[in-house]
N, C-alpha and C positions, 0 to 999 in steps of 0.2 A: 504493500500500500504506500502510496505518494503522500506525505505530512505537505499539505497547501495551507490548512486555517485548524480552528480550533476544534471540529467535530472531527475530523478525521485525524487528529493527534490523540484526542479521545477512544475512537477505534483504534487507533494500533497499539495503546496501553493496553486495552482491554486482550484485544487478538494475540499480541503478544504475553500477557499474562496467564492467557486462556482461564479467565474470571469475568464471571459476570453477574458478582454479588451483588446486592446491594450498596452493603460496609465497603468492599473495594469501591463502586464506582462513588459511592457518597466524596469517596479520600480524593479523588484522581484531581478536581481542580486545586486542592491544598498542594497538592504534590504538583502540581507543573508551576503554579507563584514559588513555592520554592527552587523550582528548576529554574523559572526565569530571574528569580535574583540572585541565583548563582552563578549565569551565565553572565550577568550585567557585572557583576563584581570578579569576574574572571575573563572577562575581554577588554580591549581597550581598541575601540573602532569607530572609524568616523562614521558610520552608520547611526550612531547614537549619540553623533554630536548635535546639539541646537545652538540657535543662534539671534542672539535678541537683541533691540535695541533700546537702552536705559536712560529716561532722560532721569537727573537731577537737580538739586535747587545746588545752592553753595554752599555744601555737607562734603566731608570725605566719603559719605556712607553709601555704596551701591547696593541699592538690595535683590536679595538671590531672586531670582522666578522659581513659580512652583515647578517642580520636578526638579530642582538643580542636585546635583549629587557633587561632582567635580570640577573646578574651571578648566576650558584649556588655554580661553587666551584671552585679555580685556585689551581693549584697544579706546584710546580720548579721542575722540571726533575735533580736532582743529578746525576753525574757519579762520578763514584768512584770503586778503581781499589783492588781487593782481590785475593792472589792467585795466580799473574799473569794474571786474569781475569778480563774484565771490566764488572760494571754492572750499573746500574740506578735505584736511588732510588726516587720515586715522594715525597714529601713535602708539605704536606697542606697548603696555605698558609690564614690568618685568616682576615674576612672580616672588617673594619672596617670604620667610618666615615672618608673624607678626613681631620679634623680636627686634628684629632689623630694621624691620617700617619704624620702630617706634621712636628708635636709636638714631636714624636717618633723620626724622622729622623730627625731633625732640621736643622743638619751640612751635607750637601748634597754631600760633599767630599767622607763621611764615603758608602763603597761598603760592600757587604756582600752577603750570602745566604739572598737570600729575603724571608719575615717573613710575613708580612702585604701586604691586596691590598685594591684597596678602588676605586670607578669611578672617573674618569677625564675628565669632560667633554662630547660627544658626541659621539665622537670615538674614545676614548682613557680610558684605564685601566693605575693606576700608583701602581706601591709596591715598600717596602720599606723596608729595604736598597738597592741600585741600587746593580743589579751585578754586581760583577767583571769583567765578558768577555760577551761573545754571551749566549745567553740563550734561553732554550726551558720551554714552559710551558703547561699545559693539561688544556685547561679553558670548564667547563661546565658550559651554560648556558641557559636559557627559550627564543625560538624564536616563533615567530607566523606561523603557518604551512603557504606553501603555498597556495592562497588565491584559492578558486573554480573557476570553470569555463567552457565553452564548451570544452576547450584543458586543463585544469587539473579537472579531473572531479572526484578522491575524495582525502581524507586528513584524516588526522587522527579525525577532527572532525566526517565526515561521517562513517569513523570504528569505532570508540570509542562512541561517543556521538550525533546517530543518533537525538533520541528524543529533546534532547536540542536544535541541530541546528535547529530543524523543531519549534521550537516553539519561540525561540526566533526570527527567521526569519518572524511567522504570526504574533509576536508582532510589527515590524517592518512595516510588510505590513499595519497591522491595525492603525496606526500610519497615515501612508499615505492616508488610508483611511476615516481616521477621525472617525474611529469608538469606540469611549468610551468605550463602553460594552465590545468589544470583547478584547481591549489592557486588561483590566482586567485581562477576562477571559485569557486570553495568556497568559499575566505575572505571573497569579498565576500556569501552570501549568510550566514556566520555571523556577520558585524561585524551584518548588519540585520537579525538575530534578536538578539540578543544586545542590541543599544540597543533594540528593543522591552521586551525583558524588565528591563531597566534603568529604563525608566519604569514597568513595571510596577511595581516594585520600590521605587520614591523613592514610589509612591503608597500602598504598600503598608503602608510604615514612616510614612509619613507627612510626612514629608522636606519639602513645601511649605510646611507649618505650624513650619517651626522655625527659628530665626535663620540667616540664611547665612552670617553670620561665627561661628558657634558660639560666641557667646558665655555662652550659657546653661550653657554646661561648662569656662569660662576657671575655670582654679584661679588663686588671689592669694595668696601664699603670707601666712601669719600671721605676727605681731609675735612679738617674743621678748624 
């Protein structure tokens, strides 16, 4: 059977289990929310990236959108005027520990083009130097697809990485079922799904091409 949406990921648990309890099928959508936040916490794929844009007042404070899990990249929307023409320039801005933002900006007076961001809390981004006025910024970051279900019935899990969900879900299942053998068996064939789509992934992002010691994103803290 072909895994395309969420009824026929349903059937191949089942057909694969050769169960068709009640108690098991009651478990099977608990057990694929857990396959898919194990799959979301075990990839890193621009498939599940978003990408938003944030206005704010003259706060250092971005705030996360809902689903944000992890940033990948904030960028300050520059305007600035050539020509008699306006235009906008985006600004990378560079990710670093809140320690360091704090240590960098120390004097909290001082406004600026913002250079640094770092997480704040729960639902809150901070960078550093605060702006000057209202500010827009372009924040990319990793959210968890929306979850499955009879009314969303597929996601980028079910396009992208049919195999995975189906297997991590019969480890799940097997779990529940107390079945030793087969969590095994399950688990070893979702570790080699899962390092497949991982090198898809490092090729994806591009990963080969970039320093292995990151150094291309070492922050040096400045003079004072």
């Amino acid at each position: 059977m072909t895994i395309t949406d969420y009824a026929t990921l349903v059937q191949a648990v089942v057909d694969a289990a050769e169960d068709d309890g009640t108690e098991f099928a009651t478990y099977i959508p608990i057990a694929i929310d857990l396959a898919e936040n194990r799959l979301y916490r075990d990839l890193d794929l621009t498939g599940v990236v978003s990408y938003v844009s944030i206005g704010t007042s003259a706060t250092q404070y971005v705030p996360k959108p809902t689903g944000f899990k992890t940033p990948k990249s904030l960028s300050y929307l520059e305007t600035y005027t050539s020509a008699s023409a306006s235009h906008t320039r985006y600004k990378p801005l560079v990710f670093v520990g809140e320690t360091f933002l704090m240590d960098f900006w120390g004097d909290r007076s001082i406004t600026g083009t913002p250079k640094y961001y770092s997480s704040h809390g729960e639902t809150q981004l901070i960078v550093a130097p605060k702006p000057v006025g209202a500010a827009t910024f372009e924040l990319a970051y990793n959210g968890k697809p929306t979850e499955l279900s009879s009314s969303n019935t597929t996601n980028y899990f079910t396009r992208y990485c049919p195999d995975a969900l189906f297997f991590a879900t019969m480890g799940e299942m097997m779990v529940f079922a107390k079945n030793t053998q087969e969590i095994q068996i399950w688990e070893g064939k979702y570790s080699a799904a899962i390092e497949m789509l991982r090198n898809e992934g490092r090729r994806e992002r591009g990963d080969d091409n970039r320093n292995a010691t990151g150094a291309a994103n070492t922050v040096v803290p400045e003079s004072k």
